[in-house]
C-alpha positions, 0 to 999 in steps of 0.5 A: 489472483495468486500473490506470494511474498518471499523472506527475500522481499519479492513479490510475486502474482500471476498479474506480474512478474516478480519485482523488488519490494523496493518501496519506490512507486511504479505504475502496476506493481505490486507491494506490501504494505501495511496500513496505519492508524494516524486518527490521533494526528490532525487531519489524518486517517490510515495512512501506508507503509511500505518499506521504511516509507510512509505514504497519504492515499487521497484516492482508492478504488472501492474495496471489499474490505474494511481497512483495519489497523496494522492490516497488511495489503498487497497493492499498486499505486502511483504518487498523485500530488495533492495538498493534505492537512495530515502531511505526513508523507507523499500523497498517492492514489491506490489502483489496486489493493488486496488483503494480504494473506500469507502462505502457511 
């Protein structure tokens, strides 16, 4: 799959058509996120970023990666309402996601 971020923030990939990277979940789409380091809070794990928002997976598909600080990921994902310890955003469930690589 051929995926490109524009300085503009669009997102681009063979699977969509361009969209906004606005940071408000929709089934399908694709966005940037980047995936951060929240062991230090109680309950927590890696949580997301996209935009200025900050969200809690509770459920992804297996991935072929291994999730790293400050990992920056192309993904899709839909709100899935769930009662967390970490509670630090609203809880989501991944779809897809996929190391993001930039275009040099």
């Amino acid at each position: 799959m051929v995926i490109v971020k524009l300085e503009s923030g669009i997102l681009y990939s063979e699977k969509t058509s361009p969209v906004r990277d606005s940071g408000v979940s929709e089934i399908g789409v694709l966005r940037a996120g980047t995936f951060i380091d929240y062991t230090g809070l109680d309950g927590c794990g890696f949580v997301l970023r996209v935009g200025t928002e900050v969200y809690e997976p509770v459920i992804m598909p297996e991935l072929d990666f291994e999730i790293e600080d400050g990992m920056e990921v192309c993904l899709a994902f839909e709100e899935y309402p769930a009662a967390t310890i970490c509670m630090v955003g609203v809880t989501i469930e991944i779809t897809s996601c996929e190391v993001y690589v930039p275009c040099e």
